[in-house]
N, C-alpha and C positions, 0 to 999 in steps of 0.2 A: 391473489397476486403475491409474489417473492420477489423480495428487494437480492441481486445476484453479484458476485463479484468473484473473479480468479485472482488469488495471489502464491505467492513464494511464501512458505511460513520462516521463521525466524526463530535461529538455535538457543533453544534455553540460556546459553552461556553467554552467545552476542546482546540478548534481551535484556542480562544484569547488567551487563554493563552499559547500555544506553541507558537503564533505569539510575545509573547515577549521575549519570547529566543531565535527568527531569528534575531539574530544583533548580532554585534562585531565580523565579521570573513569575511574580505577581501578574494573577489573570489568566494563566496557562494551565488547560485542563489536560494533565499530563495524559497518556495514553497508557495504558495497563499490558501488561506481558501479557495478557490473549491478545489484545490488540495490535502489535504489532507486526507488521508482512508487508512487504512488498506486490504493490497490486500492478497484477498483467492487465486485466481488462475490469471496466464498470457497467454494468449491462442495465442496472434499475430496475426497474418493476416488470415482470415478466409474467405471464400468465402458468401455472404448472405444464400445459401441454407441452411450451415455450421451454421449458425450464429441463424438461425430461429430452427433449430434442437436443438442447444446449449440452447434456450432459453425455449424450453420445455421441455429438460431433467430438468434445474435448476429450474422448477415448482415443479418438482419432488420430493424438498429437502424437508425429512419431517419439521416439523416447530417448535422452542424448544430455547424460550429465552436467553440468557448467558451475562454475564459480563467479559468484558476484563480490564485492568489495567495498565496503560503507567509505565514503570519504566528502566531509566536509559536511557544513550545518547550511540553515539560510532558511528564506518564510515565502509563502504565496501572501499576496496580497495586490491593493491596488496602491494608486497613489498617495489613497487618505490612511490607508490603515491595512496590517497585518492581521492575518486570520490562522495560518497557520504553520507552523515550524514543524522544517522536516529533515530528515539525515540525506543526503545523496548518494549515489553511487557510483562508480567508474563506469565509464562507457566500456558495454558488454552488446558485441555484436550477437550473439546468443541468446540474451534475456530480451532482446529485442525480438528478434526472431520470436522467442516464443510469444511474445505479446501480441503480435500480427497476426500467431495461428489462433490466439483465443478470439482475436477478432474475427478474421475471418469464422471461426465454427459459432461464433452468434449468427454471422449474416447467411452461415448455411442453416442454422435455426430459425431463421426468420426473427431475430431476433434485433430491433433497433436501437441503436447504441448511439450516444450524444455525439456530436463531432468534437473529440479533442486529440491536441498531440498528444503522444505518450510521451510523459518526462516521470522517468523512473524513479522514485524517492520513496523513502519510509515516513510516515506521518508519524513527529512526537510529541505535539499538542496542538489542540485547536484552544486559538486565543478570545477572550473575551474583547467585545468592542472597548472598552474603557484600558487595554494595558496601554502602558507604555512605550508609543516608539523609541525612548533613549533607553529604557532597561531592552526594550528586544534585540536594540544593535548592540547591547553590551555582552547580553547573552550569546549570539551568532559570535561577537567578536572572541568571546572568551572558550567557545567550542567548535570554533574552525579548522582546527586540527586533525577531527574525529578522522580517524582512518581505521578503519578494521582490519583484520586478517583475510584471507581470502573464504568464503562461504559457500560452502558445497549446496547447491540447488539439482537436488534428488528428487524430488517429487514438485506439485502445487496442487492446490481445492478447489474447489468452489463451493464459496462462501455464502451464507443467507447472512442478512442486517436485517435487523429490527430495530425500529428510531424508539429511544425511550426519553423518556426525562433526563435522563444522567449521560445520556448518548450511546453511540450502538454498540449493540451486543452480535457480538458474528455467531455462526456457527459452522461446522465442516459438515458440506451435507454429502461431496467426494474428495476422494482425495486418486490422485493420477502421479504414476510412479513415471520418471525420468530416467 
């Protein structure tokens, strides 16, 4: 089985510079410049047959350049506790679009995918149970500004994860020109 995922990778340059707002927040297992990308779809564990079918539907995507736009900080969580802080994006009728078509070529792979909205974000740490909620609102509060430049989306992958002790390790097993 392969753990599966399509994302937008992230320009070495926009990657520095979120790597300098991964500091000052005890508890946060910041995310590493391979790790970081904007995910179209989560597919999970997949069988190879699955995986090989998946990967010719998403040839399939027609091809049609876009820009996306980082803006603003904030966390997933529930009511008791944050888990994870992530960057946003501006609403992009296009990256949407294409997240629909990676859904869709799962489901023409046979391929069953969790039921979630898609809410477009970059993940830049997953948090320990024990942080601080008054340091993570202080954090959010003090990089709420984040706004990037516009971000040329040329291509995306599809990624394998591997869960490790230290957390996952992606890898690019295609990559699909836009």
């Amino acid at each position: 089985m392969l753990r599966l995922f399509t994302a937008l990778p992230i320009p070495w340059d926009v990657a520095e510079t979120l790597k300098r707002r991964q500091t000052g927040l005890p508890g946060a297992r910041w995310r590493s410049d391979e790790q970081l990308h904007v995910t179209l779809a989560f597919y999970g564990e997949v069988t190879e047959r699955q995986a090989d079918d998946l990967a010719g539907e998403l040839a399939r995507i027609p091809p049609g350049v876009f820009e996306i736009t980082l803006k603003g900080v904030g966390a997933f969580g529930d009511a008791h506790r944050s888990h994870t802080l992530w960057a946003g994006l501006e609403p992009s009728e296009r990256l949407e679009v294409l997240a629909g078509r990676c859904k869709s070529a799962a489901e023409r792979a046979g391929v069953r995918m969790e039921p979630r909205v898609y809410r477009p974000h970059l993940t830049l740490a997953y948090l320990k149970l024990q942080t601080n909620p008054d340091r993570i609102g202080a954090w959010i509060a003090g990089h709420n500004l984040l706004h990037s430049p516009p971000i040329r989306a040329d291509r995306f992958g599809l990624y394998s994860s591997t869960l490790t002790g230290d957390g996952s390790v992606y890898a690019l097993e295609r990559e699909y020109p836009l």
